[in-house]
N, C-alpha and C positions, 0 to 999 in steps of 0.2 A: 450445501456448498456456497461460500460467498462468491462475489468479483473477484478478487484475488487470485482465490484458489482456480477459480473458471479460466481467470487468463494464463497462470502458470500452466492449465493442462493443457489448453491450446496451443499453448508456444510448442509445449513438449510433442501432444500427441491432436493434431485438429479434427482427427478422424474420429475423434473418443467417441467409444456408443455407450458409457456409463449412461445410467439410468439418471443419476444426478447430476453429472455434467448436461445430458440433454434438456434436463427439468430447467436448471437454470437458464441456459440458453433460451428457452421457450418463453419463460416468466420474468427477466432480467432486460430490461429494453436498453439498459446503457450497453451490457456484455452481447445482447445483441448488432447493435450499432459497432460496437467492437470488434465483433465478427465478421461482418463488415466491410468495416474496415482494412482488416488484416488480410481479407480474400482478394479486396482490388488491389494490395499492396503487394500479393503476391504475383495478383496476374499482371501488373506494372511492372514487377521484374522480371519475369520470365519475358515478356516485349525487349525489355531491357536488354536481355541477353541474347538478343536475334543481332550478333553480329560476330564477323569473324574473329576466330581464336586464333592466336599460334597453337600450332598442333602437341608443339612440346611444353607448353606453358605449366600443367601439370607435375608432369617430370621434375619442369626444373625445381617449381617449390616443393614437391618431395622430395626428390633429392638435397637440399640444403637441409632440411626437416636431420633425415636419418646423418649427414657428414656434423651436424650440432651434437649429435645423440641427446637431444633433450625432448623431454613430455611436448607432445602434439600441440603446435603454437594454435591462438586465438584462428588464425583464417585455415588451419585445417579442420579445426572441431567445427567451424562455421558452413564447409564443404561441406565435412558426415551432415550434418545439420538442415543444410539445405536440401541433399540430394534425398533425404528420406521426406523432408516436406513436399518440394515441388517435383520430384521424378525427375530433373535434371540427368542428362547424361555428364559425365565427370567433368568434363572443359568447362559445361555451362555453373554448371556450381563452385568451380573455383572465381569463375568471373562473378558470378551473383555474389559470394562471398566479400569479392575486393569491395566490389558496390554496397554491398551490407554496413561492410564493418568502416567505410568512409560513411556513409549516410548514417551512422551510429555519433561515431566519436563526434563530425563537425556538429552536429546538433548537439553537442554536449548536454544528452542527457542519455544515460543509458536504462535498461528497462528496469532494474532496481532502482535507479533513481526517481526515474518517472514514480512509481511508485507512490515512494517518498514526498515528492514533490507533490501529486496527487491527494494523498489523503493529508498532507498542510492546508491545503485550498479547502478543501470539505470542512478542515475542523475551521477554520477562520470565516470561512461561509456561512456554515451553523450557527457559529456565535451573532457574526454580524442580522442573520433574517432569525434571532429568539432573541426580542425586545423586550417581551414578557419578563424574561428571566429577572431583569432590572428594575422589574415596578413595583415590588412587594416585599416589605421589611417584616414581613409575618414569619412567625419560623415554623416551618415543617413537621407535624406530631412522627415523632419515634418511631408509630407502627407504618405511616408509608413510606421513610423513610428506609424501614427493614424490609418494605414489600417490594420497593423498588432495587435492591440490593439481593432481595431471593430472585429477581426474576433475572439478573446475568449470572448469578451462579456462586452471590458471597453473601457474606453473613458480619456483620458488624462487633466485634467484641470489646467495644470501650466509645467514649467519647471521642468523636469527629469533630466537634465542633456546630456554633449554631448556623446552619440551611434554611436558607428561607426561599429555595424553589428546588423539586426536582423532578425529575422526568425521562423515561424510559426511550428509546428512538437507536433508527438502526442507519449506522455511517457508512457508507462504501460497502452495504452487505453484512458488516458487522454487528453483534447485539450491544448495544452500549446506553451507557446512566449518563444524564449531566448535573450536575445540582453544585448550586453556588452556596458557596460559603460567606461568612460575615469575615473581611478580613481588617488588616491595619487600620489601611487608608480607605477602603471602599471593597466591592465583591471580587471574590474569586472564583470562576467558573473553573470548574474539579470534570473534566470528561473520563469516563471510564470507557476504553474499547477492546471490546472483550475477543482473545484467539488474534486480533491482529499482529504481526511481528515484524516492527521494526526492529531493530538491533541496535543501532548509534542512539546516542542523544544526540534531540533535535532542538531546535529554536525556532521560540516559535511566535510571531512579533506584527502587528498592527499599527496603525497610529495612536491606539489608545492605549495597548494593551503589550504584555513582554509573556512572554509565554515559553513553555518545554514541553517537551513531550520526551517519556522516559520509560525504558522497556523493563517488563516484568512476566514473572511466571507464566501469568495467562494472557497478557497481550500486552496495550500499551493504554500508559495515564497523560493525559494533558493536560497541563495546569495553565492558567491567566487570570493574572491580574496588573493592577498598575505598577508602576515601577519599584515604589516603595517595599512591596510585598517579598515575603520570602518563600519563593514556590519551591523550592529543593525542604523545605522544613514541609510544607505540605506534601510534598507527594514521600517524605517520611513518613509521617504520621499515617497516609492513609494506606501504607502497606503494615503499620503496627497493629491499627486496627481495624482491620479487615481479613478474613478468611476465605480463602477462594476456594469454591465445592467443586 
């Protein structure tokens, strides 16, 4: 189980006694601090809701719900939502709900974005603390190049291009390859993140550097280089030649 998945199960279910959900929890000190996290978030709302309701507050937002006849709006699935996480009686989780879904949207990030937003910062992190990657115009013999390529789970069938670094390492929980290419104007760091799933293309951009990140079969590719470069003709090519097991 990566982060990800750990915190998707949390949201859903925080009581999980999965074997691997608790493995992680135990062995993961970020998803721990995470946890955390989300526990004093939740005892902060429940304090929160220590104050008087109108009695019919309930009512009135179901009743508007059923005279719309439309699918269950955002702050009733957030009531079901709540009252299964925190044991709420029905008033307190409509009011934790209103409180939720305003501490959501003003923060203008919601939890898919966070996400998002998150594993950007890791991959620009990465790059920025591996300065290694940039000191060596040696290029990479074929066979660890294919050894590093069996251990996420693909296989190479044609030329990539000349590598002159690469290396195995795990982003956000995820298994993933980096190795830089020789490109136009100077290097392009090719990130492999394997099982991760974003869905948009993203952008992905530093002071030095202009960067994507773009979803595929088995998770997500991020490309950087300087501006000159053509990273959409790279992350072609390395879904041409590449096999994922």
């Amino acid at each position: 189980m990566n982060c990800q998945t750990y915190r998707q199960q949390y949201t859903l279910e925080p009581r999980c006694q999965e074997e691997d959900f608790l493995y992680h929890k135990q062995a993961c000190s970020d998803c721990a601090a995470f946890t955390t996290d989300m526990i004093q978030f939740e005892q902060s709302l429940i304090e929160a809701m220590k104050v008087e309701i109108p009695d019919d507050l309930t009512e009135r937002i179901l009743q508007r719900q059923f005279k719309n006849k439309k699918s269950p709006s955002l702050l009733v699935r957030f009531n079901e939502r709540l009252k299964s996480i925190l044991y709420l009686p029905p008033v307190y989780a409509v009011a934790a709900s209103l409180f939720l879904v305003i501490t959501l949207f003003s923060s203008g990030i919601l939890w898919w974005q966070a996400d998002t937003v998150y594993l950007k910062q890791e991959i620009l992190s990465y790059i920025e603390n591996t300065p290694q990657a940039f000191q060596t115009d040696s290029e990479v013999p074929a066979a660890e190049l294919r050894m590093m390529f069996q251990k996420i789970g693909a296989k190479m069938t044609g030329d990539i291009g000349k590598v002159s670094f690469c290396k195995i390492f795990t982003l956000q929980g995820y298994r993933s390859a980096h190795m830089v290419l020789s490109g136009i104007k100077g290097p392009i760091n090719v990130l492999f993140i394997r099982d991760s799933n974003l869905t948009e293309p993203q952008n992905l951009n530093n002071v030095k550097f202009k960067g994507i990140i773009r979803a595929t079969s088995w998770g997500n590719i991020a490309i950087m280089g300087v501006e000159e470069e053509r990273l959409e003709q790279i992350s072609k090519r390395m879904n041409e030649k590449l096999i994922w097991l």
